[in-house]
C-alpha positions, 0 to 999 in steps of 0.5 A: 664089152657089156660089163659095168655099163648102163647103156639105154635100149634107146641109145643110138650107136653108129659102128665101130663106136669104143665104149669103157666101163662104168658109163651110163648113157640113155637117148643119145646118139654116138657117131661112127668110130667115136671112143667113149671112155670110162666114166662118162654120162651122156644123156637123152637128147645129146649127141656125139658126131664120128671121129670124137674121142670123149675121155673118162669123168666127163659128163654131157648133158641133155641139149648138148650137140658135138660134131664130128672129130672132136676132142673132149678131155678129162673131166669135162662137164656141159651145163644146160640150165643157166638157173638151175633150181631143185624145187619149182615155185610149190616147193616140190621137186622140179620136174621136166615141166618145170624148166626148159632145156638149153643147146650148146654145140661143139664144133667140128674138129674143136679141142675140149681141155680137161677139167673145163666147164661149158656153161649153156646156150653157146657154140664152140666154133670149128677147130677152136681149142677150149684149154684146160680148166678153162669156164666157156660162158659164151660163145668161142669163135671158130679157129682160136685158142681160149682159156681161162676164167672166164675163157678168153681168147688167146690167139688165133690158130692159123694154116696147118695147125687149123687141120692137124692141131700141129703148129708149124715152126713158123707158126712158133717163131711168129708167136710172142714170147713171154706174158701177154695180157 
């Protein structure tokens, strides 16, 4: 499907890569077997591992690296500038000199809730679950579960569920019940 998408000479496709319409993407690289959905911008210098599914109206910035078989919601936004400004110190226009680019990394088999900001400079670690809405401002440790605003962590994620996203019945039972704070 070629219709209603932007997609950059540049752009580096790995096979079996499902892309929507309406996307824009320029510089990037997208892994094999990843789906892309409607809607999404990625930019030059970012990268998508195999195995990802990226969901509609997210936006994925220069700097941004997520590795394989991750999950990215709806609506998803990366940020790669924690002092973002429009015009340099002559009141002109910022150009590509005038700021440098943060990295962020998504780590393999991590969850991206949708409508969730990731602010720059930090590393989602392996299998974590990011939840919905939630504002990452720093790093999140490999195998657990945040949320938030600002994204704190809620649990550990423990045995099967690690590999599969699936909480065993045991796993439920251990869980408190109730608020927790």
């Amino acid at each position: 499907m070629t219709e209603c998408q932007a997609i950059a000479d540049d752009v580096r496709l790995g096979e079996n890569v499902r892309l929507g319409r309406f996307i824009n993407l320029y510089g990037c690289r997208i892994g094999d077997n990843s789906k892309i959905g409607p809607f999404v911008e990625i930019q030059k210098n970012a990268a998508v591992g195999r195995n990802c599914k990226v969901s509609s109206h997210t936006f994925i910035c220069e700097g941004v690296v997520i590795e394989d078989n991750v999950f990215v919601g709806h609506g998803v936004t990366f940020t790669n500038d924690t002092y973002p400004r429009a015009t340099n110190r002559e009141g002109e226009l910022q150009g590509e000199d005038d700021w440098t680019v943060e990295f962020t990394r998504v780590g393999k088999g991590a969850s991206i809730g949708s409508g969730a900001t990731i602010l720059s400079s930090l590393t989602i670690g392996e299998n974590a679950i990011v939840g919905a809405g939630a504002v990452v401002t720093r790093d999140v440790p490999p195998n657990v579960i945040v949320a938030g605003n600002p994204a704190r962590v809620l649990r550990q994620i423990s045995g099967r569920s690690q590999e599969s996203g699936v909480r065993s019945q045991e796993e439920d039972d251990r869980e408190p019940k109730g608020c927790t704070s």
